[in-house]
N, C-alpha and C positions, 0 to 999 in steps of 0.2 A: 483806662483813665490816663490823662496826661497832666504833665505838672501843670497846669495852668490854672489846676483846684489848689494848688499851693504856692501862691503867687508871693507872699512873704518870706518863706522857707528859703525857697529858690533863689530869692530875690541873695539872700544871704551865702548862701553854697558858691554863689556866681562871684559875689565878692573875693572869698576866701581864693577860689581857682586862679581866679584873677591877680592876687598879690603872692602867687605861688612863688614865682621865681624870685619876688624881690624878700621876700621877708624870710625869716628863721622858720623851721618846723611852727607848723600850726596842728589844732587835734577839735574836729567838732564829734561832736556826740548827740547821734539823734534818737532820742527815744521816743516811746509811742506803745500801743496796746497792739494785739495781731491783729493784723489783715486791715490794718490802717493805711500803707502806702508808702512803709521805710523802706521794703525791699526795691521797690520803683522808683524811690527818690536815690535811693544809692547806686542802682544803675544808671541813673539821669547822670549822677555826679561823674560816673567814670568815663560813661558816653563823654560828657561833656571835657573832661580831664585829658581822655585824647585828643581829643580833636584840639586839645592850646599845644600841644604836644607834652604833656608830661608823660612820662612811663607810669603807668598804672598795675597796681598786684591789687587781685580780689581774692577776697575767701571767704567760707560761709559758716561759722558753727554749727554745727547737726548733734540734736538730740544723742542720736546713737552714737558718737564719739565724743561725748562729755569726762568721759575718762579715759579717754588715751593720747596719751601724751604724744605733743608738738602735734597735732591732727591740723589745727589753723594753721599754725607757723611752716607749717610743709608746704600747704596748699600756698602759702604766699613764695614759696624757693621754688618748688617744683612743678607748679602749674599755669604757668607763664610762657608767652611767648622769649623773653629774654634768654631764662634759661634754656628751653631748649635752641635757640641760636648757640650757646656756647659750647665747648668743645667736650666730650663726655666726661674727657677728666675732671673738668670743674663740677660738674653733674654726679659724678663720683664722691669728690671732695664734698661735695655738700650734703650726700647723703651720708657720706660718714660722719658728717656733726651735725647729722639728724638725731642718727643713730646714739652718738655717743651725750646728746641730750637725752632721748627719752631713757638710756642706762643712769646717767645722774638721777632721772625726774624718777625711778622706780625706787630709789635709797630716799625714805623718809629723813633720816638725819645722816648727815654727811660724817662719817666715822673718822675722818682727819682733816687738817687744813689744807692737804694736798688733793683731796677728792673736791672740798668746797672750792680750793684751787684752778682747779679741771673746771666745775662748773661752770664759770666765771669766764674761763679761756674760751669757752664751748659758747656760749651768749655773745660773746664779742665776736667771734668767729662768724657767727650767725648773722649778724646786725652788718658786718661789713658787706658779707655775701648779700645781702637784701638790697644796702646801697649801691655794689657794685652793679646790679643787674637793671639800674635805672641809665648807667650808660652817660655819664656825667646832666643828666635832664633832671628836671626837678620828677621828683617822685609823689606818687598819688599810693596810699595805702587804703583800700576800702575793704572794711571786714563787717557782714551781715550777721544779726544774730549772734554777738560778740557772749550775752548770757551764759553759751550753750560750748564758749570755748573751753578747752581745757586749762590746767593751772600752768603748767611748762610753758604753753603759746603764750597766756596772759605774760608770764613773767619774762617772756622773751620781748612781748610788747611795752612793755615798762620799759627795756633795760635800750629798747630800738629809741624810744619818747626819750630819755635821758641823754641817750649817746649823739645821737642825732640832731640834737633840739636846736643846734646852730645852721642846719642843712635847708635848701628849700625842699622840705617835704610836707605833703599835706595827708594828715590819718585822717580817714573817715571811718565811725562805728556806731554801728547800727543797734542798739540795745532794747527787747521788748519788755516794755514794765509788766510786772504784776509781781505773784505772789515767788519767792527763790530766786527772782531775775538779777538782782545784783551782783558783785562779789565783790565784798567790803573793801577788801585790801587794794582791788584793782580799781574800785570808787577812788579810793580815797587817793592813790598816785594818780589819777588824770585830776581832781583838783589841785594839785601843786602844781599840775602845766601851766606856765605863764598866760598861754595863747589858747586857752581852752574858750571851743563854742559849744553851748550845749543848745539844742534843736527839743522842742517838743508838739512832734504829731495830735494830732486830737482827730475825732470825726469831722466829717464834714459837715455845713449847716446847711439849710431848705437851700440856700441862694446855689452851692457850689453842688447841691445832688441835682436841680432845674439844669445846670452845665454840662453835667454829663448825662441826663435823658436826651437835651436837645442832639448828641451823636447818633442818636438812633430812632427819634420819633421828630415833629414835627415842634415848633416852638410852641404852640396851642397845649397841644398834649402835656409835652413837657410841663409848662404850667400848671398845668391842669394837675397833672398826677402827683409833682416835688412834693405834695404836703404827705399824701400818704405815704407815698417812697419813703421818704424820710421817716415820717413816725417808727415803717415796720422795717426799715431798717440801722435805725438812729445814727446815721450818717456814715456809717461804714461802706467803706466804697467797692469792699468785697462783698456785700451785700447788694447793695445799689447795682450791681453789674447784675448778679442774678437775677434782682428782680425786674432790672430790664426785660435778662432773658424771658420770664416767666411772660409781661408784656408782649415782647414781639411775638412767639410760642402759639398765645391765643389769639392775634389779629396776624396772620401769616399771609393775608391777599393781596389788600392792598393800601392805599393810602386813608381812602373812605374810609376803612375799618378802624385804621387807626383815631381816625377825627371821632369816631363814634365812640370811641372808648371813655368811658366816666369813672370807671371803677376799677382796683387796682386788683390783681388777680395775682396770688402768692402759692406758688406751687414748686416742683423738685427741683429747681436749680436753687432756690433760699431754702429749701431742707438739706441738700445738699452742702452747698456755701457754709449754714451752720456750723455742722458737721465737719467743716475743713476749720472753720476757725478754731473748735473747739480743741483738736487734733494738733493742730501746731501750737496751741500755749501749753502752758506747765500742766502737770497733771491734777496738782489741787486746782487748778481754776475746773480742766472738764470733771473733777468727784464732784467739784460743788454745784456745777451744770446738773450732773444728774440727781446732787439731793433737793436741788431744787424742783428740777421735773417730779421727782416721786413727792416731796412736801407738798410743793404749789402754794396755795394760800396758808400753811401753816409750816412756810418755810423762815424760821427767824434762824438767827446766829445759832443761840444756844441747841435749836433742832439740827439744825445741821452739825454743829461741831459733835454732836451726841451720837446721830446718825452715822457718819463717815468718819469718828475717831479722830479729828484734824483739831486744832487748838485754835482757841476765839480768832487769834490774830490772824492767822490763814485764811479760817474763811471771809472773816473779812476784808483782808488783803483778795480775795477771790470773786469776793463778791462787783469789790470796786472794780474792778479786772473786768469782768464780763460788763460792768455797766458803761466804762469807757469803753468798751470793742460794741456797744449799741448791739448789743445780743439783751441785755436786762433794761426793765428800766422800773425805778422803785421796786426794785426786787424780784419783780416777775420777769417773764417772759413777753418779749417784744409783740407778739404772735404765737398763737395757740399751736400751728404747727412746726416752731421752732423747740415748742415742749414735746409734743409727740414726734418730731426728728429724735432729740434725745433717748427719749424713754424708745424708741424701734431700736434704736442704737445700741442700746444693752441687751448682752446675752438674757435669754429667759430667765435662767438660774439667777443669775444677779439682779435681775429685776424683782424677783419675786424674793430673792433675801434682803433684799433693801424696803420692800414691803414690809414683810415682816418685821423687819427690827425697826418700821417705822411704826407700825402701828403701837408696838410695844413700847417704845418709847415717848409715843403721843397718850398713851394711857396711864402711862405712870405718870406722865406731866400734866394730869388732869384734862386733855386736852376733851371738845365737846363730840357727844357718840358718832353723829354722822362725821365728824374731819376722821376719826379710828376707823369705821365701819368702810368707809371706801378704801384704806390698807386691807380690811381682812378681806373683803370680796373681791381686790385685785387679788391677793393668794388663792383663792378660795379653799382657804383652809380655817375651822374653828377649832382652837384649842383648847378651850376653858370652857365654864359657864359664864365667864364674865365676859367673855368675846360673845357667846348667844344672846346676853343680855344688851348688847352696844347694837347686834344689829337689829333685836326688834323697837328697840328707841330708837335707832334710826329711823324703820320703816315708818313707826307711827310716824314722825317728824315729818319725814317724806312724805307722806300721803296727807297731813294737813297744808306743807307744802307745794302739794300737787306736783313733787319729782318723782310720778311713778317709777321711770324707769328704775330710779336710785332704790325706791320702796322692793318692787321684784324683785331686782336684783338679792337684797338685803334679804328678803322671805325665803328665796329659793338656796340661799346658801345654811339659814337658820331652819329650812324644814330638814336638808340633808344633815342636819349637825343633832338635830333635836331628837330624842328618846322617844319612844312611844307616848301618848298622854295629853293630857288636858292643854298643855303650853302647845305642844307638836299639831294639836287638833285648831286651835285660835292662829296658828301661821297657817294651815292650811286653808284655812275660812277665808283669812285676809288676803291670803295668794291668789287663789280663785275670783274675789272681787275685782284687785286689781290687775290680774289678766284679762278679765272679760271686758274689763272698760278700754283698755289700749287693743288687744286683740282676740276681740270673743270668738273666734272659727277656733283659735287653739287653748280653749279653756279645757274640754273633751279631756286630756292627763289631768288636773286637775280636781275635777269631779270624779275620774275613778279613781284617786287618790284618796279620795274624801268618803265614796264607796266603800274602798278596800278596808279603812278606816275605823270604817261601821260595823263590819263586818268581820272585822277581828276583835272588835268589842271596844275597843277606846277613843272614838270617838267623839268627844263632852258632845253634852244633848244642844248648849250654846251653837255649837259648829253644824247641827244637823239641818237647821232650818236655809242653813247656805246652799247646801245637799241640794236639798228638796226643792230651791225655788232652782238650781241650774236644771236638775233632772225634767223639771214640768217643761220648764221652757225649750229642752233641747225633746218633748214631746215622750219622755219615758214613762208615761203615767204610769203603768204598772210597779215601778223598779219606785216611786215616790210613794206609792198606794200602801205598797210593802212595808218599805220604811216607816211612815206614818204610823199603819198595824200595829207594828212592832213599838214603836215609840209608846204611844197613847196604853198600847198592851201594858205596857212596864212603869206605866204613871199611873195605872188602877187604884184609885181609892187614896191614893197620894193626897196630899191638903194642896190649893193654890193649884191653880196651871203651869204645867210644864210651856217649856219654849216653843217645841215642837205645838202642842194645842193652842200655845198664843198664834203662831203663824198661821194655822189652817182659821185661826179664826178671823182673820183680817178679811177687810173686803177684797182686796185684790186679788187674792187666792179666790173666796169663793166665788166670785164673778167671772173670774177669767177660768177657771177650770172648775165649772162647779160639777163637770162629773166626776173629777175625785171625791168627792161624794160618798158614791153610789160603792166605787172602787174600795174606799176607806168601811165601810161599813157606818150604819146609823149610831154606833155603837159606842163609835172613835171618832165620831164625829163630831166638833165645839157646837156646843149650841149656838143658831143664828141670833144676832142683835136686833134689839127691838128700840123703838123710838128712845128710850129712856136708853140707851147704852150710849146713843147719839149726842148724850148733854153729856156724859158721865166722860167722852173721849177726848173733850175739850181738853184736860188737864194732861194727855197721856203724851204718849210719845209722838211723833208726827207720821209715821207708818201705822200709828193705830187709829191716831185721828181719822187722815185720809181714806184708810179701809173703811173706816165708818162710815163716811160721807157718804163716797160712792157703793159702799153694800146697800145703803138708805135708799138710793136713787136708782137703782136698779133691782131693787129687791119689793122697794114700796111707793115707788113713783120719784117724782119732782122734789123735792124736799128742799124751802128754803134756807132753812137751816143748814143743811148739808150742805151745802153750795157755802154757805157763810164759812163752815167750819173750814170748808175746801181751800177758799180764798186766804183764810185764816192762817193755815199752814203754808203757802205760796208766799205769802208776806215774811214769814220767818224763820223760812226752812232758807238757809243758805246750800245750793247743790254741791255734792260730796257722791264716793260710791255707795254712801250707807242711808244717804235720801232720797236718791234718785227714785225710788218705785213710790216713797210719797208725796213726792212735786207729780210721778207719772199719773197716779192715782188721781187728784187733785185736779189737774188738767183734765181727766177725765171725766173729771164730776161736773167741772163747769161745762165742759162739750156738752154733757146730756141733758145739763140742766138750761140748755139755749143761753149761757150765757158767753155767746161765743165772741163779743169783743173783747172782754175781761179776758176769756180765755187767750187772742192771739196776742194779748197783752204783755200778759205772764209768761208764753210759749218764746215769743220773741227775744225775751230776758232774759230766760237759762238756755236759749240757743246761741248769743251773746257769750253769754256766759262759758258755755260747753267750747264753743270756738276758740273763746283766751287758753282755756285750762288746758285744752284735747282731749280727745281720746271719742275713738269710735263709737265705743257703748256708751256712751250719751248723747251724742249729738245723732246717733239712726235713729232712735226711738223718740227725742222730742221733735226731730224731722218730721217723721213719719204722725205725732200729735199734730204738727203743723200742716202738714199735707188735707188731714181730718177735718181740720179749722174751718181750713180755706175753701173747701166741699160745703161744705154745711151751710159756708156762706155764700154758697152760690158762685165761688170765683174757681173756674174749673182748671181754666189757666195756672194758677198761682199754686192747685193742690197738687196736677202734674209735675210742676215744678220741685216743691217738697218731697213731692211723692219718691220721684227718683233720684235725687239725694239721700235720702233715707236708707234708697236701695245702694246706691253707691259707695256708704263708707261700711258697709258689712255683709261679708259674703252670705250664702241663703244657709248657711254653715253656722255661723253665727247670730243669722237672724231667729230659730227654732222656729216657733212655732206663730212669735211675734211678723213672720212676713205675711202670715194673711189677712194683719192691718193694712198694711202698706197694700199689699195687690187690692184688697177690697176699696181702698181708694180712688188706686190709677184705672180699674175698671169701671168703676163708676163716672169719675172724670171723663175719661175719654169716652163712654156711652153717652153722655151728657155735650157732648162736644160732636156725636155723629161719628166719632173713628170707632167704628166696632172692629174692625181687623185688629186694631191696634190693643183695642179693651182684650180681644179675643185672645193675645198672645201676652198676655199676664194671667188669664184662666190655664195658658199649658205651662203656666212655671211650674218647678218643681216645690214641694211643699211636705213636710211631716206627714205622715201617715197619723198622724195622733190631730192633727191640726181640727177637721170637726168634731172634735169632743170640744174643744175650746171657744169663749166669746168671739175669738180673733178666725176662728173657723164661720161661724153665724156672720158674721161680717160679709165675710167673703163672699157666702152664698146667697145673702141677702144681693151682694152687687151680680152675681150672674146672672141672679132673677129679675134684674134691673135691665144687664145686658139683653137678653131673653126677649125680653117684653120690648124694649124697642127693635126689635128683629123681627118681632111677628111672632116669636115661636112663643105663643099664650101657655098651653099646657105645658111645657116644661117650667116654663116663668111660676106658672101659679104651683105647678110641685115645690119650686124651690121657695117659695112665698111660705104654706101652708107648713114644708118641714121643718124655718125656722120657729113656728108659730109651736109646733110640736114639741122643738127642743125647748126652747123658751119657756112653758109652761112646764116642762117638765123639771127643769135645772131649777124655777122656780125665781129667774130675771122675765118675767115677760111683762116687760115695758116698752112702750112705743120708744122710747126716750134714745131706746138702744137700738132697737131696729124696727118699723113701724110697719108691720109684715099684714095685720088687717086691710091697713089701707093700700096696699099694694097689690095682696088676694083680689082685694073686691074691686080693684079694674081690672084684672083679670077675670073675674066672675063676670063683669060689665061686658066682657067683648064674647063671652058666651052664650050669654042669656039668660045668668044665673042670678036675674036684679034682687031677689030676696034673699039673697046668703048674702050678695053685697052690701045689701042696706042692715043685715044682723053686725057683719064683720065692721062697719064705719060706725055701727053708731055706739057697740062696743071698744072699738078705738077712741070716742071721741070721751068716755065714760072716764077713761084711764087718764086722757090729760089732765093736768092740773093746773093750776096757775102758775104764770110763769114759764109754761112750754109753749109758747108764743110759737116758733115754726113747727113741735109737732104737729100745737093744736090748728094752724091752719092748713096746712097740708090734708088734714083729718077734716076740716071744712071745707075744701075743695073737693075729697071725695066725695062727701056727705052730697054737695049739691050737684056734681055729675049723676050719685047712685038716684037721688029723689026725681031730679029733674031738675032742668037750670032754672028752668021758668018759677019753680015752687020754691027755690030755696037761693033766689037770685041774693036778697041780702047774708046770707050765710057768707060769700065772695068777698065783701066788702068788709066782713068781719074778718077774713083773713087776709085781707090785705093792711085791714091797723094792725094785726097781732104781728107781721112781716117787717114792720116798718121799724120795731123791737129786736130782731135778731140779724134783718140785712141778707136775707137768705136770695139772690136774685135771681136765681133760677127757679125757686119755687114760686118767687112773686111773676115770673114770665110763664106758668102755668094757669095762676088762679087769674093771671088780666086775663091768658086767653080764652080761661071757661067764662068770665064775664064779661068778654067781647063775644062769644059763643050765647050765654047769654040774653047778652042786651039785642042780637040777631033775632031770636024767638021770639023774645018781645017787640020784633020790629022794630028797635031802636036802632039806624043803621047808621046813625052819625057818633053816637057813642060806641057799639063795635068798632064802629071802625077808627075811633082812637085808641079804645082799649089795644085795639090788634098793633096797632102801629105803637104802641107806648110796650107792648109786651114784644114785638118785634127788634125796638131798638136794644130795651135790653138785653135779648139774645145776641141782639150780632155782638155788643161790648164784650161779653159773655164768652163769646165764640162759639155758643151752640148750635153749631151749627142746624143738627135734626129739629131742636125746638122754634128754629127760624121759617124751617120747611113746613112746620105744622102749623105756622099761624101764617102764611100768606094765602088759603081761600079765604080767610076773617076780613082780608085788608081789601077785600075788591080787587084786589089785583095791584095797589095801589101802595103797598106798604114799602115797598125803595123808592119812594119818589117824594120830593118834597112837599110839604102841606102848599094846597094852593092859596095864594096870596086873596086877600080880599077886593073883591070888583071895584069898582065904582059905584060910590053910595050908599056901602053895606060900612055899618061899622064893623072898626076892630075890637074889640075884646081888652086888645091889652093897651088901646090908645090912652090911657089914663094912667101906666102903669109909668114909673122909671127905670132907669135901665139897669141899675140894681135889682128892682123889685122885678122887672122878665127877667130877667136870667137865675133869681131865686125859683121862681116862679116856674119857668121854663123845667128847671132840673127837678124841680118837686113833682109836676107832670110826670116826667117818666119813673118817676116812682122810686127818686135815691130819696133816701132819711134827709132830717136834718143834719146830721154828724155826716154824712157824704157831702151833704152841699155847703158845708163848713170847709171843709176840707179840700172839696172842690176851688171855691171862689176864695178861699185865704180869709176867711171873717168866725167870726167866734157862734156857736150855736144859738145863742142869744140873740145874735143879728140875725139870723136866718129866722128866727121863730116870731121877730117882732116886722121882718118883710113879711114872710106867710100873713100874719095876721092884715096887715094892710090891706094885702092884695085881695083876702078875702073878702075885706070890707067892698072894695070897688067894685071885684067882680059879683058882690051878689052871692056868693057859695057860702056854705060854710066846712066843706073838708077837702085836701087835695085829688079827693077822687072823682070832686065835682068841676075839677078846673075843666075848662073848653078844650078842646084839640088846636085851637086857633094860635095856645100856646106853646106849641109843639116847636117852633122854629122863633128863636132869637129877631130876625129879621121880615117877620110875615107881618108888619104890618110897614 
């Protein structure tokens, strides 16, 4: 930096040099904070001092000669070009009334008038030698750091200001404020100087740090960045130089680079820089630098002066100190990495007994458990129970605040500190949750912690059902089965349900592994819920709720209710680790129960939600519900999408047995889509060996035998078909709702030969629907009229195209157009095929199904990429009566979107759409949109 950031300072210095020769001894005194710009302005001044010709003597007080006498006042005699011009003997002479000052300056009290005598002769001595060596030229005295001089120099400086005062001499001194920097006696004689200047440095402002960017970047830039510059460095110009550096450092090419720069980037030359400022002022200012880095937010006066033993007025004095050097500001730290400069800066040992005696000291001051609990887990030492006590009220704190990190941290230091027992068992419980939501691959120590636990008998039966759900999920069924035994074994005849019994009785346990079961014995086994447990769960907790719903709906069908209760807990379950599996549940019920708007609804909201908070083990698993969604509804696209998201925030480690949702997805997605390679290489992922004993197994292999079948390969297809049908009945879910394995058998039966099992297996499927399974139930009418015949059971089709127009399923409605473009063929109806085909055609390609594209172009004549032909000459149009609103409602209701898509579509409210439909009904003569013309297939065909 150059003086031209201190343009009024200067302006002053220049005067003073200037009326050197004419006037008496003059004395300015520049004080300032460190690493402000006095040592650069007092070189300016000597710079500038020679060159009028004055004789100039510099010197600098240093820390480490603060007590040894004449240390300044030598550097001014004997470090000079002057002196050594002169002849040795004078050089001689003047160290010998160097010498025989610092023997005075060593006698605290002068033991005669003859020794006070000496002293006196010895000062005068001094003061002449100093004048002599200016060579009859006015003299410039510049001393840096004067604080830091010893008391002999000072008192030789007084005695030079006194003697002198008629001479043209000009003293410059450099003084850094803060906390020790005075010395009273040597104040208070430079205000009796007649001709006293005093100078006062401050930082610089936005204007003068824009000044010194432009030496290094461009004028743009410069503007551009002075605001932050300055914030993070509050105008210290020893600051501001680094954080140049830190600038040029990361745009090092060329000019471009620097034009591109928006954002200011603060890295090791301002942690460094710090560090230097802090290192040249007093030592109270750097204690109170580091009680602040250890406090932080619960750094007041009385903390510190407690903490570091200093008295209010120091640190206060220290505190202003650092906030004029624009290192603080309101009491913090400028920059987060100016607090962690400091705190790297302390030896270990001293960091971690400043910890301690902080935390101790914020506990006695009542201070709140998490400000204490971050002291003890920087130690990581507990030494009471009242220290075990602050960090599981931290934890909880934390984890309603969602500062996992802070919550871990806090459990993993209070399970080391904690005793065997029921408290040591509930830190464990809670460690375990909140690792697997931030990093479930290394939850595994956790759970055989929780094991061992068990196993040495303590621990609580509360903490067991933590156990059992990681054990199931990482696919241990045996090592859960055990557990279980044993549990249930030692509640025998007990009053009320144990914990352990409440958990295996929830639906989501028994739906998702309902061969623990079999494992558990009938014996230990909850009794299953019956319709009337379904009302009773309303009132209960929302993991009991939810397991109800969905046991209902997979155990005894559709159940509106269930669905309602589902919905019920989604509405006022806010997500947590401790709700997560009954919002997962929940979602599930509504999946099964085709309420799958409602569902991408809710799914959309705690994926939202899961993205503010973080953490892996929540956002894989309502991913992977999402991926689910978006299948179901026919958008194969969008479930790929989720799908492998889902897979990407959790290794196959982490996912247990939960990944053969996810693959049973992306395999079906992309069979649906025609990429069977791709489906093919999610069937060789690696997966639990425990995986088909689970729903999330049935899943999977329901989508192989989906794969399979569009392959050609029937007999394996219908193996994999008939063995869920096998497990499903057995486990005692065998509902289409979950996997619709009838109707998938019996086209596989269809391509054999085997028309009378197929027509047992669909019409046994269709028995099972219920109201309200709007896409099972038409999928189950689609088979139903392939197995009969299309011709016999043509309106069956059309029945499953209204139940479709309720769940939005569009791939299954580009199935049931093409059996009734298939169909309306037999029947010789070849102008409706072949809309049908072209209406189930478009919505595959939107679709991207590819394979389903392939299978309906014999339907279409050959004619299904090509536009509808326009009308001749003479033939009416169809939609000549129509407005242009009413085709284009019209138009999209043809290919068969709902009205909430063509809402959606055209930006109008469902209302509008359902009072167009009705018009156009009117004009055309139909009365449902499956009787619209193909003529309105194209916006502009008429």
């Amino acid at each position: 930096m150059g003086l031209v950031e201190r343009v009024d300072e200067w302006a002053l210095l220049e005067e003073v040099l200037g009326n050197s020769a004419d006037r008496p001894a003059q004395v300015v005194v520049v004080r300032g904070p460190v690493a402000t710009g006095k040592s650069e302005l007092l070189n300016g001044v000597a710079e500038r001092a020679e060159a009028r010709g004055l004789t100039v003597l510099k010197a600098a007080g240093l820390r480490a000669e603060r007590r040894t006498p004449m240390a300044v006042f030598g550097q001014l005699l004997l470090h000079t070009d002057q002196v050594r011009e002169h002849d040795s003997g004078e050089a001689a002479r003047v160290e010998r009334l160097l010498d025989d000052a610092r023997f005075t300056a060593m006698l605290r009290e002068p033991d005669s008038e003859r020794e006070e005598h000496v002293r006196a002769h010895v000062m005068r001595s001094l003061t002449a030698a100093l004048h002599a060596t200016a060579g009859g030229r006015p003299l410039a005295i510049v001393v840096d750091d004067i604080q830091y001089a010893d008391i002999p120099s000072l008192q030789c400086l007084q005695h030079v200001m006194h003697e002198l005062r008629a001479k043209p001499v000009v003293i410059v001194l450099g003084l850094r404020t803060g906390p020790g920097a005075e010395r009273p006696m040597f104040s208070a004689e430079l205000l009796r100087h007649p001709r006293l200047t005093q100078l006062r440095l401050g930082t610089l402002g936005e204007r003068a740090t824009a000044e010194m960017l432009r030496d290094h970047v461009d004028e743009a830039t410069a503007r551009r960045l002075a605001p932050d510059v300055h914030r993070v460095s509050g105008g210290n110009p020893l600051l501001i130089r680094a954080l140049t550096h830190d600038i040029l450092a990361h745009c090092p090419t060329s000019d471009t680079s620097l034009s591109a720069l928006h954002t200011l980037t603060v890295g090791d030359a301002y942690r460094q820089s710090v560090l230097s400022c802090l290192h040249r002022g007093d030592d109270a200012v750097l204690a109170v630098a580091r009680g602040l880095a250890i406090l932080d937010d619960a750094a007041s006066d009385a903390a510190l002066a407690g903490l570091l033993e200093l008295d209010h007025e120091t640190v206060a004095l220290s505190r202003r100190a650092l906030e004029s050097a624009g290192l603080t500001q309101a009491g913090t730290f400028r920059h987060p990495l100016a607090r962690t400069a400091v705190l790297d800066d302390l030896a270990r040992a001293d960091r971690l007994a400043l910890h301690r005696a902080a935390a101790l000291l914020l506990r006695r001051g009542g201070a709140e458990p998490p400000v204490v609990a971050r002291h003890i887990v920087a130690t990581g030492e507990v030494t009471d129970a009242e220290s075990l006590d602050v960090l599981w009220e931290t934890a909880t704190r934390a984890r309603r605040d969602e500062d996992v990190s802070l919550a871990i941290a806090c459990l993993h230091l209070a399970d080391q500190a904690c005793p065997r027992g029921a408290r040591r068992s509930e830190i464990l419980a809670e460690l375990a949750r909140c690792v697997w939501r931030v990093r479930p691959s290394t939850v595994g120590p956790h759970l055989s912690a929780l094991r061992t636990a068990f196993d040495e008998g303590w621990l609580s039966e509360q903490a067991v059902p933590v156990l059992l759900a990681g054990l199931l999920w990482q696919g241990r069924l045996d090592e859960a089965a055990e557990i279980a035994r044993k549990c249930q074994g030692a509640h025998e005849g007990a009053s009320g349900s144990s914990a352990v019994a409440a958990y295996l009785a929830t639906g989501g346990v028994r739906t998702t592994y309902p061969v623990l079961r079999e494992r558990v014995g009938a014996d230990n086994w909850p009794a299953a819920q019956g319709p009337a447990d379904l009302m009773a769960a309303r009132g209960s907790d929302p993991r009991s709720r939810a397991g109800a719903a969905l046991n209902a709906v997979l155990t005894r069908g559709v159940d509106q209710h269930a669905a309602d209760l589902a919905e019920t807990v989604l509405q006022g379950t806010p997500l947590s680790d401790a709700t997560l599996e009954a919002l997962t549940c929940s979602l599930s019920t509504l999946i099964y129960s085709d309420r799958l708007t409602r569902a991408a609804h809710w799914c959309d909201a705690l994926l939202r939600e899961a993205t503010k908070l973080g953490g892996p083990g929540w956002q894989a698993p309502l991913s992977a519900l999402r991926a689910k969604i978006a299948l179901r509804q026919g958008n194969a696209v969008d479930a790929v999408r989720y799908g492998v998201n889902a897979l990407s925030w959790m290794t196959p480690l982490g996912w247990g047995v939960g990944i053969g949702s996810v693959l049973a997805t992306l395999v079906s997605a992309h069979t649906a889509m025609g990429q069977y390679e791709q489906a093919m290489t999610y069937l060789d992922h690696h997966v639990p060996e425990a995986l088909p004993e689970t729903r999330y197994g049935l899943e999977l292999l329901h989508a192989r035998g989906q794969l399979y079948a569009a392959t050609g390969r029937v007999r394996p297809a219908l193996d994999d078909f008939l063995t869920c049908g096998e497990l499903m009945t057995r486990w005692g879910i065998d509902q289409p709702a979950l996997v619709p394995w009838r109707s998938a058998a019996a086209e596989m039966h269809l391509r054999t030969g085997g028309e009378a099992e197929a027509d047992r297996l669909v019409k046994e499927q269709l028995t099972k629907c219920g109201s309200g399974q709007s896409r099972t139930r038409a999928l189950t009418l689609r088979v139903l009229a392939e197995v009969a015949g299309l011709r016999r059971h043509h309106h069956a089709l059309h029945e499953a195209i209204e139940e479709l127009e309720e769940c939005e399923d569009r791939l299954e409605l580009v199935r049931v157009l093409g059996a009734l473009s298939r169909s309306h063929h037999a029947l010789g109806e070849l102008g409706q095929a072949r809309m049908m085909a072209r209406r189930a055609w478009r919505i595959a390609r939107d679709a991207r199904a590819e394979a389903l594209c392939e299978h309906l172009l014999p339907y279409g004549d050959g004619e299904v990429s090509t536009p509808d032909r326009p009308a001749r000459d003479g033939e009416s149009c169809p939609s000549e009566e129509l407005t242009d609103a009413e085709r284009r409602v019209a138009s999209l209701a043809s290919f068969g979107h709902s009205n909430r898509e063509i809402a959606r579509k055209l930006f109008i409210t469902v209302s509008t759409v359902e009072q167009h439909l009705t018009r156009v009904y009117r004009k055309l003569n139909v009365s449902r949109r499956k009787d619209l013309p193909h003529d309105l297939l194209a916006d502009t065909a008429c």
